[in-house]
C-alpha positions as CSV (number, residue, x, y, z in Angstrom):
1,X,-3.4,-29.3,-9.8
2,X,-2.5,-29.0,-13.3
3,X,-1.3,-25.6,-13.0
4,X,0.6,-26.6,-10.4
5,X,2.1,-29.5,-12.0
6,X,3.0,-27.2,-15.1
7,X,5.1,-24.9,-12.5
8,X,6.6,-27.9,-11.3
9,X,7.3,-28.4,-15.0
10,X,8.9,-25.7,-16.2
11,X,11.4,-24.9,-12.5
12,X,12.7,-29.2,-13.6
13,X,13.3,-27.7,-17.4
14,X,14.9,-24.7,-16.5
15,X,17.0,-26.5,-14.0
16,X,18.1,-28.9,-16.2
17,X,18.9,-26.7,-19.3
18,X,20.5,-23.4,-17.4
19,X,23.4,-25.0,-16.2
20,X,23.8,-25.9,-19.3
21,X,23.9,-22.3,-20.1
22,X,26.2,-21.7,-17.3
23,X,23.8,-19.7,-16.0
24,X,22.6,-20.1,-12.0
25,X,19.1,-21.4,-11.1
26,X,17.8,-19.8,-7.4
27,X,14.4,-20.9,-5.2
28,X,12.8,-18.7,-3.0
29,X,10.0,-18.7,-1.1
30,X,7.8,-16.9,1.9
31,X,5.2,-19.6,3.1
32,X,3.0,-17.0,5.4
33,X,0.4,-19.0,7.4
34,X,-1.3,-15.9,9.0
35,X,-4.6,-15.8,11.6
36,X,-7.1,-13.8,12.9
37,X,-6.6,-14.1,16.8
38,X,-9.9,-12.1,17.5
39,X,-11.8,-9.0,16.2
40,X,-14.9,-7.2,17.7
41,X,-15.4,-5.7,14.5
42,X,-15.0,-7.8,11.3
43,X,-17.5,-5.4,9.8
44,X,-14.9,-2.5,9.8
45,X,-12.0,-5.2,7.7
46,X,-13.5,-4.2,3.8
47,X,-10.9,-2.3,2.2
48,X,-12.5,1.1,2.4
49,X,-16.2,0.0,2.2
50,X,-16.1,-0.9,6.1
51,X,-18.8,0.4,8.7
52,X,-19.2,-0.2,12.6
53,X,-22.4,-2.1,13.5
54,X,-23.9,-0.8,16.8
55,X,-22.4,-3.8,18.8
56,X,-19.6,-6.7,18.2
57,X,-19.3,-8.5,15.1
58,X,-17.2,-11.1,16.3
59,X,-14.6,-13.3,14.6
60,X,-11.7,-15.4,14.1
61,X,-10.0,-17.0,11.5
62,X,-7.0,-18.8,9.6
63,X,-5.4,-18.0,6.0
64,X,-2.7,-19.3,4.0
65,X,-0.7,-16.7,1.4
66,X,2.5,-18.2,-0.8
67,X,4.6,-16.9,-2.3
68,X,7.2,-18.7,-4.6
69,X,9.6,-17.5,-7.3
70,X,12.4,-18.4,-9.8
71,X,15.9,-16.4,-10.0
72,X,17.9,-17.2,-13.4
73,X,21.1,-15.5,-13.9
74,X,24.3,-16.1,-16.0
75,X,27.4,-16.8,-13.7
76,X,28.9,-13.1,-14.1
77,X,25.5,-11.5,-13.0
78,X,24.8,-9.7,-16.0
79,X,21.9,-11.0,-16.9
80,X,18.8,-12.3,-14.8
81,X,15.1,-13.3,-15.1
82,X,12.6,-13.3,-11.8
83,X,8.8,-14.9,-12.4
84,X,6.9,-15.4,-9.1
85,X,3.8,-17.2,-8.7
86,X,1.1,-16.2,-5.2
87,X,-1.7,-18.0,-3.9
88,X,-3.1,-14.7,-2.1
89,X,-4.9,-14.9,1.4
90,X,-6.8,-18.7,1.3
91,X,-8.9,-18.9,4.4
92,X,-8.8,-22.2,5.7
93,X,-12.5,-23.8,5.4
94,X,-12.8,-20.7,2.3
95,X,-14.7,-22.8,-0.5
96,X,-15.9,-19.5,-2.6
97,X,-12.3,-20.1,-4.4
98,X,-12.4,-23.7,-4.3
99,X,-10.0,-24.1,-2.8
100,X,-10.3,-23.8,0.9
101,X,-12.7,-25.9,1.9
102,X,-13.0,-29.6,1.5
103,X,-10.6,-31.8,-1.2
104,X,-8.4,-28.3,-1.1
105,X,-8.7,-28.2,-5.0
106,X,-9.4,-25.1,-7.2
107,X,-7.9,-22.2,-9.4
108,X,-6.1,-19.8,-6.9
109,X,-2.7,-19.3,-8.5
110,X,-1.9,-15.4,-9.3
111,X,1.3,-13.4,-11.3
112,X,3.2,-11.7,-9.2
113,X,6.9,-10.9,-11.1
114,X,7.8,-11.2,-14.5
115,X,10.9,-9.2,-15.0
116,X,14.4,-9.6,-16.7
117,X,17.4,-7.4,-15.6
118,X,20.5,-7.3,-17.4
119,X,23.6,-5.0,-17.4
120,X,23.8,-2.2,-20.3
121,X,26.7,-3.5,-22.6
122,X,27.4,-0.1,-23.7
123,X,27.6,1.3,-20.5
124,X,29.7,0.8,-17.3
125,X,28.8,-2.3,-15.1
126,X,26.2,-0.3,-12.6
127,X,24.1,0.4,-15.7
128,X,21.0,-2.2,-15.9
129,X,17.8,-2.1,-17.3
130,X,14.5,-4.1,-15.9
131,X,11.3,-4.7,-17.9
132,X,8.4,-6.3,-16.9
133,X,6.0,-6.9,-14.2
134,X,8.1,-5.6,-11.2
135,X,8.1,-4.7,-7.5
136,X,7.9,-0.7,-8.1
137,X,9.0,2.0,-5.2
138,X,8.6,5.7,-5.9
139,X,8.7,6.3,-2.7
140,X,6.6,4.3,0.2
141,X,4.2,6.9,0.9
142,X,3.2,8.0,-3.1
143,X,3.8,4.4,-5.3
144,X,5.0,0.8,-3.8
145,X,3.7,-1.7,-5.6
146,X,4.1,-4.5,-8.4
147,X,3.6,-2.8,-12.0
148,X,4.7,-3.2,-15.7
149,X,7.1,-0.9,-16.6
150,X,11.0,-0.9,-17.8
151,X,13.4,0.8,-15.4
152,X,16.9,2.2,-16.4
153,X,19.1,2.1,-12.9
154,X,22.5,2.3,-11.9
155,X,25.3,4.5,-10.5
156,X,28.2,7.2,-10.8
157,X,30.5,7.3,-8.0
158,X,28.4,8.1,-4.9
159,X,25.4,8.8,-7.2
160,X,22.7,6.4,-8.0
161,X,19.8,7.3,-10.5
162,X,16.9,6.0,-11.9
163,X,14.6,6.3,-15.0
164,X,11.7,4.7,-15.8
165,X,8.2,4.4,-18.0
166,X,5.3,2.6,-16.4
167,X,2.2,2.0,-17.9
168,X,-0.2,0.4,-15.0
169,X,-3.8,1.2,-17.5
170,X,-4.0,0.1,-21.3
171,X,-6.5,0.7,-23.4
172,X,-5.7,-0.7,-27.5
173,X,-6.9,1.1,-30.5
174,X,-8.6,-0.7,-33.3
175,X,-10.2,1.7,-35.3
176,X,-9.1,5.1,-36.5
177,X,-11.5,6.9,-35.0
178,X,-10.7,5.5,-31.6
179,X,-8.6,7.6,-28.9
180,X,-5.9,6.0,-27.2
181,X,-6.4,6.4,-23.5
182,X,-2.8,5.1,-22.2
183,X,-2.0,5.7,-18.8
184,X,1.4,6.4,-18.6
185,X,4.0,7.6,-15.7
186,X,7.6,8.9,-16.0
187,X,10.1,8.1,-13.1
188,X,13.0,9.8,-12.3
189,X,15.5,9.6,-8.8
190,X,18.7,10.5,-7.7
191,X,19.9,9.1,-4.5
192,X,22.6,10.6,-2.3
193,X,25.5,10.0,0.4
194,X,26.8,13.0,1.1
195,X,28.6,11.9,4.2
196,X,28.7,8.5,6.7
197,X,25.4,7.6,8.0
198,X,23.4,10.1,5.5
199,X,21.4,9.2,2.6
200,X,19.1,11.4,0.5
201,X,17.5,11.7,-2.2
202,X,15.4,13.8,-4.9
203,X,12.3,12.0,-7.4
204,X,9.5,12.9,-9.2
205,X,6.7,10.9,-11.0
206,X,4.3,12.4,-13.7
207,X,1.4,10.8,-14.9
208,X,0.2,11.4,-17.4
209,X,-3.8,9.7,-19.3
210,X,-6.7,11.2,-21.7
211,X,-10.3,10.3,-22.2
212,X,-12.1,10.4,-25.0
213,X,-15.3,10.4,-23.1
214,X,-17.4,12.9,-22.0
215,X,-18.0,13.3,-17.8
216,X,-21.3,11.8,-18.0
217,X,-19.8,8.9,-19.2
218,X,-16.9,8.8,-17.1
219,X,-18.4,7.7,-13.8
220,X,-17.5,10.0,-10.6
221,X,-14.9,10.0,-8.7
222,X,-15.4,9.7,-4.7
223,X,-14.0,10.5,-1.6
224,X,-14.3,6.9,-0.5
225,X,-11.8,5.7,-3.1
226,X,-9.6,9.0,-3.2
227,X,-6.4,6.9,-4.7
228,X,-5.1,7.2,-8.5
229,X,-5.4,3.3,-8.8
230,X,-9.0,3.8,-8.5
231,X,-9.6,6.1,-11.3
232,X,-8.4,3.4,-13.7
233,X,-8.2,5.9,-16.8
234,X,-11.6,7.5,-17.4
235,X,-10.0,10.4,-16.8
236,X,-7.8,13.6,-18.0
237,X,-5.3,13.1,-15.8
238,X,-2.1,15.2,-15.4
239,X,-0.4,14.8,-12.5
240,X,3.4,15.6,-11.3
241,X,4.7,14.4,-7.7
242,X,7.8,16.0,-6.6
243,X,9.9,15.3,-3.6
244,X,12.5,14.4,-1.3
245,X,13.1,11.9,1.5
246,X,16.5,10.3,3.2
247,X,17.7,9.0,6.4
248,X,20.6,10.0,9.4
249,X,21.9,7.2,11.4
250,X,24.5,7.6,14.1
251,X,25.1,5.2,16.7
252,X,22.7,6.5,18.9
253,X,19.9,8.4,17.1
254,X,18.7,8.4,13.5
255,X,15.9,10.6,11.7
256,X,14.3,9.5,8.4
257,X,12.0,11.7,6.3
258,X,9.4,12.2,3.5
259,X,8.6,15.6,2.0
260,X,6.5,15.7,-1.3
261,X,4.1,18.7,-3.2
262,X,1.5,17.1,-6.1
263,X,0.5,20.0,-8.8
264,X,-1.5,19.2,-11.7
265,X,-5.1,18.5,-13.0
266,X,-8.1,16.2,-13.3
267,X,-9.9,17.0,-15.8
268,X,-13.4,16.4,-17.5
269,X,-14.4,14.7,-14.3
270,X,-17.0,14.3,-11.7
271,X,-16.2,14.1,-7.6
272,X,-18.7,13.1,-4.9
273,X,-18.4,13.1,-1.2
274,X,-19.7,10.1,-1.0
275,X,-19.4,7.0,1.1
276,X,-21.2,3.7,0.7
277,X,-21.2,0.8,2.9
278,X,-20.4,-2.9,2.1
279,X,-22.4,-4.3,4.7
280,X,-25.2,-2.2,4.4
281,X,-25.0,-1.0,8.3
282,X,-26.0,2.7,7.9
283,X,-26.9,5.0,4.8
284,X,-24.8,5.6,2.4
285,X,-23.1,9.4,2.5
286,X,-24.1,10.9,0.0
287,X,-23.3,15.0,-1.5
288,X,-23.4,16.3,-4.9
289,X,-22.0,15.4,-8.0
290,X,-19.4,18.4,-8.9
291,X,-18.5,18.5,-12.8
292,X,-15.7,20.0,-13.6
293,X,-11.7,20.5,-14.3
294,X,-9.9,19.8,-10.7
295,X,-7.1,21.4,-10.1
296,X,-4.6,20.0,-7.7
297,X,-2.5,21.5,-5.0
298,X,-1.5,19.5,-2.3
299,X,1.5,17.9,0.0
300,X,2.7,15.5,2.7
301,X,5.9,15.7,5.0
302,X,6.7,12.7,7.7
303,X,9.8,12.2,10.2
304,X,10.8,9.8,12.1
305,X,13.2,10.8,15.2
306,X,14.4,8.4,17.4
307,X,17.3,7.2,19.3
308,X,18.9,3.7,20.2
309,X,20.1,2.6,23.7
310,X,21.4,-0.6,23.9
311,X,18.8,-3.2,23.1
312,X,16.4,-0.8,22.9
313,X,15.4,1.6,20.2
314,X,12.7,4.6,21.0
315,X,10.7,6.3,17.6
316,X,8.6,9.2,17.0
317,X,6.4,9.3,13.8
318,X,4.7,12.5,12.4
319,X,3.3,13.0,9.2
320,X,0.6,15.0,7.7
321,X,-1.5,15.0,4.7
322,X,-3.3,17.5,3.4
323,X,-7.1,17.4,3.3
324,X,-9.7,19.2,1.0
325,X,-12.3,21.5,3.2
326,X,-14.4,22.1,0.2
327,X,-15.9,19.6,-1.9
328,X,-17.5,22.0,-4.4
329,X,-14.6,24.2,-5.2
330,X,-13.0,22.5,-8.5
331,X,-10.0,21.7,-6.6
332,X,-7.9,18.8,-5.6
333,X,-6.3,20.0,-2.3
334,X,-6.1,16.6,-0.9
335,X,-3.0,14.4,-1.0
336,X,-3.0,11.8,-3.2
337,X,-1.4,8.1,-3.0
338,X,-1.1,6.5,-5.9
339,X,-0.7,2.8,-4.9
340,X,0.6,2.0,-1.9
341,X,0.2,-0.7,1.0
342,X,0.6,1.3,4.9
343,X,1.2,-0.7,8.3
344,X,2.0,2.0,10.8
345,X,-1.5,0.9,12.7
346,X,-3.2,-2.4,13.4
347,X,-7.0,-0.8,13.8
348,X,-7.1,1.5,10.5
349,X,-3.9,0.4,8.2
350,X,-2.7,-3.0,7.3
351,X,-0.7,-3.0,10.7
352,X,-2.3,-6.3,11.2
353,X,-0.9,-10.2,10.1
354,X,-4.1,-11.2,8.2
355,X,-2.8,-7.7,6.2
356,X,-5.7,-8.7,3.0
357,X,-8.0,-7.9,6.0
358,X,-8.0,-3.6,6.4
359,X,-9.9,-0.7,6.5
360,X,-7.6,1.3,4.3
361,X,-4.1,0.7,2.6
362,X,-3.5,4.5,2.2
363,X,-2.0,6.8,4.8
364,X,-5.4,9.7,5.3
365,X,-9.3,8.8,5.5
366,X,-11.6,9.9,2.1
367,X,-10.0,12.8,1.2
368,X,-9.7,14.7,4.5
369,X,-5.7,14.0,4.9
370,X,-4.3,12.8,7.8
371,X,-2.2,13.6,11.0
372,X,-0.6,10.9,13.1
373,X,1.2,11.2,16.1
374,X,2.9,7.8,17.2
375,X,5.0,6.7,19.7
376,X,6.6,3.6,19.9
377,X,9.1,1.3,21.8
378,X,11.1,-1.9,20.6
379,X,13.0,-4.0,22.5
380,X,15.3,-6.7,21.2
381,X,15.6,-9.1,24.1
382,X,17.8,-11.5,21.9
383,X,18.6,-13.0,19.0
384,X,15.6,-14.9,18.4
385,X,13.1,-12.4,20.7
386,X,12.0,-8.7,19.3
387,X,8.8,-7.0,21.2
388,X,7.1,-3.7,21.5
389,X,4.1,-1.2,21.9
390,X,3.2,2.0,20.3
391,X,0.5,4.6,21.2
392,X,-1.0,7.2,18.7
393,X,-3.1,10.2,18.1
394,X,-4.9,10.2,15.1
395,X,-6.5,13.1,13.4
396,X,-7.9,13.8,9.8
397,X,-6.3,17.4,8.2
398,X,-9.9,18.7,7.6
399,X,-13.3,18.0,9.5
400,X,-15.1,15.0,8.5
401,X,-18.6,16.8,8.2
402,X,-22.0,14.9,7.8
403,X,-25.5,14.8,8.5
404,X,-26.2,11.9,11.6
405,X,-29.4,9.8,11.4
406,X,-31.6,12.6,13.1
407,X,-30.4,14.6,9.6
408,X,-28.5,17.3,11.8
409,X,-25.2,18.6,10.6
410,X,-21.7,17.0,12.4
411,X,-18.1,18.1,12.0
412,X,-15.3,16.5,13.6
413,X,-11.4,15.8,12.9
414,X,-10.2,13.5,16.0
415,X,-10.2,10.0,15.1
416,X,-8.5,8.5,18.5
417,X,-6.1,6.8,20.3
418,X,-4.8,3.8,19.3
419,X,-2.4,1.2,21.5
420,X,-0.9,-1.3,19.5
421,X,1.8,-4.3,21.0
422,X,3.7,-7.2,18.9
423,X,6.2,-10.0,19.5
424,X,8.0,-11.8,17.3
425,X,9.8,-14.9,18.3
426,X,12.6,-16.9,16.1
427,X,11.4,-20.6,16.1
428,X,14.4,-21.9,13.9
429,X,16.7,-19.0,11.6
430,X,13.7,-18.7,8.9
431,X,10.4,-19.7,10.6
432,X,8.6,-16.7,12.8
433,X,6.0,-16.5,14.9
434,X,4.7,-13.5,15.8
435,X,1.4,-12.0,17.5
436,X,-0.4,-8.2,17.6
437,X,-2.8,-6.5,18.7
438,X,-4.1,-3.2,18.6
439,X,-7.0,-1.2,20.9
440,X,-8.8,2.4,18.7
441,X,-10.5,4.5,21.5
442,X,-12.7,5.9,18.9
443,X,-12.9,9.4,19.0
444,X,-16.4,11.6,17.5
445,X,-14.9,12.0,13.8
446,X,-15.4,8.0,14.0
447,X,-19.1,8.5,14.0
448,X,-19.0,8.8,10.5
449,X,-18.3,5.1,9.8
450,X,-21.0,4.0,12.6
451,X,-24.8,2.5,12.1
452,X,-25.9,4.4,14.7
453,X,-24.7,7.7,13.6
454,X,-25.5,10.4,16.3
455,X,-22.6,12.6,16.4
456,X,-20.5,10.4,19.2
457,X,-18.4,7.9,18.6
458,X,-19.8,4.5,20.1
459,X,-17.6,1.7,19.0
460,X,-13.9,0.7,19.8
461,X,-11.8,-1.6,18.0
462,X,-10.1,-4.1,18.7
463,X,-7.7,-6.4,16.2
464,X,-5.1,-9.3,17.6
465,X,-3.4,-11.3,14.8
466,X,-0.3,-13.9,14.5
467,X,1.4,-15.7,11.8
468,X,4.0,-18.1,11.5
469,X,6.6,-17.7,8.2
470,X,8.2,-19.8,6.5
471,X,11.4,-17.8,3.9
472,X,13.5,-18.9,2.2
């Protein structure tokens, strides 16, 4: 409460001394009351550590995730400061933050934003720079996330560019003898419109971190957490992203794309194919420990194609990242994500409502890539009324291989089909309720994740969940 009360605080100060300023003062909000409908398998919902118990692990549940934040800006617009507060994903009945359970009391406030944008005066009036703790987008398949950094943006004629540093890892230096072990990232973009209805555009992000630390001390890095925000900076780490991606919208159809290639090097590491399990349902997978100086060479393309008739609109989704076939080789052939949050499905993605609930957040399983085949339907039925169903293939780039519980080798690539539907209903012009669900007929390569590991996949999944929001 007395965090709260200190919030409350300072939005009364700032209200009363910006106008003052003549400056304007903006609430906003997103109040996301989100819930569990029903899952077979809440054992499979731990952020890459999940595993499938030889049965149903029932449950159901409620959460609560707020969002609220402050917009400052001077009357002309060329200056403006954004700080946003979250209470993240409070289960109802949830005491283990103090929060949840009885009395409702407890420490759950987190930083979200923390940024000020202001024009360039030296420049012309597109020209701004942001610093701070800021919503970040690379590109939504590579980097979209919150990160400190300071961004130069703006445009020239029907240009727009960006430039910008981020540092998402620190580590200060005390002592002369110590290393520095920054992580640091350059940022550059140009965007496009080279005629009505098409937009394009060309980026590339290097990052760039040493270690001072030899491999044995660096910890290993795993196919189970193959994502750059994992490696923290314990690391050599040299790696440039290059790409392109854009949009075409007529009337009736529209494409959109993604197209990137990732060169560079990992170096003074160790990799393991390795996969443990939070809730203990099967061994661990286990390989070798390679050291050595990764090199990496690898790429992801994705289209969308679809068309739009009437109140209905009709998509198909294709992307592919590249896997690695051999984990002893001293090469990175994988893609890699850096940080990034994926909904395109309900059963392996955060497709579903209760989205702090997943298997994975990245688009490709361990480091075995990914190819997705979806099609999906929406239909608009009115202004308040939006529905629709998709149906996938799902297939990792390289064989998922592993011994079962008999010790005998398996190999397999087809992770299944999954069936996913939604609706989404418009209670009043800024509160929504909306329901999921998705169905995974497992396929063999699913076997992996299973207790009973015997070279057949055993266990579906099934996920509904519903929210109702609240923005404003």
């Amino acid at each position: 409460m007395k965090k709260l009360a200190m919030v409350a605080a300072v939005l009364v100060a700032l209200a009363m001394v910006l106008p003052a300023q003549a400056a304007d003062l903006k609430v906003k909000g997103d109040f996301n009351n989100r819930f569990m409908v029903y899952t077979n398998h809440n054992d499979w919902l731990q952020s890459e550590k999940g595993g499938l118990e030889d049965g149903t692990v029932n449950e159901t549940w409620g959460e609560a995730k707020y969002r609220m934040w402050v917009e400052a800006s001077t009357n002309d617009g060329k200056v403006k400061g954004v700080w946003a507060t979250e209470v993240g994903a409070l289960h109802y009945g949830d005491e283990s933050k103090g929060a949840g359970g009885y009395s409702g009391d407890g420490i759950v406030f987190e930083n979200r934003w923390m940024y000020t944008d202001f024009q360039m005066p030296w420049c012309d009036n597109s020209a701004r720079v942001r610093m701070g703790l800021q919503p970040f987008t690379a590109n939504s398949w590579l980097w979209q996330e919150t990160v400190m950094g300071v961004k130069f943006y703006g445009a020239a004629g029907s240009v727009n560019y960006e430039l910008a540093w981020l540092r998402p890892w620190e580590t200060q230096v005390y002592d002369k003898d110590d290393d520095a072990r920054d992580l640091d990232s350059i940022y550059a973009r140009l965007n496009f419109k080279p005629a009505d209805g098409l937009k394009a555009g060309l980026f590339a992000v290097y990052m760039t971190g040493d270690s001072d630390k030899p491999a044995s001390q660096t910890g290993t890095i795993t196919s189970q957490h193959y994502e750059v925000k994992k490696f923290a900076n314990k690391y050599d780490l040299s790696l440039f992203t290059i790409g392109t991606d854009g949009k075409w919208n007529s009337d009736s159809f529209f494409v959109n794309w993604d197209l990137m290639y990732q060169t560079g090097s990992v170096d003074n590491a160790n990799f393991q194919n390795a996969y443990k399990f939070g809730n203990g349902v099967a061994p661990d997978h286990t390989g070798p420990v390679v050291t050595d100086d990764f090199d990496v060479s690898a790429y992801f393309l994705h289209a969308d194609i679809g068309m739009k008739m009437d109140a209905w609109k009709f998509t198909y989704t294709f992307w592919y990242a590249s896997g690695d076939d051999d984990d002893t080789d001293g090469d990175f052939d994988a893609y890699l994500a850096i940080d990034v949050d994926r909904a395109d499905s309900i059963c392996l993605f955060e497709g579903g409502y209760t989205d702090d609930n997943y298997f994975t957040e990245k688009p490709y399983l361990l480091d075995k890539g990914f190819i997705m085949n979806k099609l999906s339907a929406d239909y608009k039925a009115n202004k308040k009324l939006t529905m629709g169903a998709a149906v996938m293939y799902m297939m990792t780039a390289e064989d998922i291989e592993y011994r079962d519980l008999d010790g005998e080798k398996q190999k397999d690539d087809s992770i299944g089909v999954e069936v996913d539907a939604y609706l989404k209903y418009k209670i009043y012009d800024n509160l929504e309720f909306a329901i999921n669900a998705g169905y995974l007929f497992a396929d063999d390569a699913m076997d992996y994740f299973e207790a009973d590991r015997d070279g057949n996949s055993d266990e579906d999944i099934f996920l509904s969940t519903a929210r109702v929001r609240y923005k404003f």
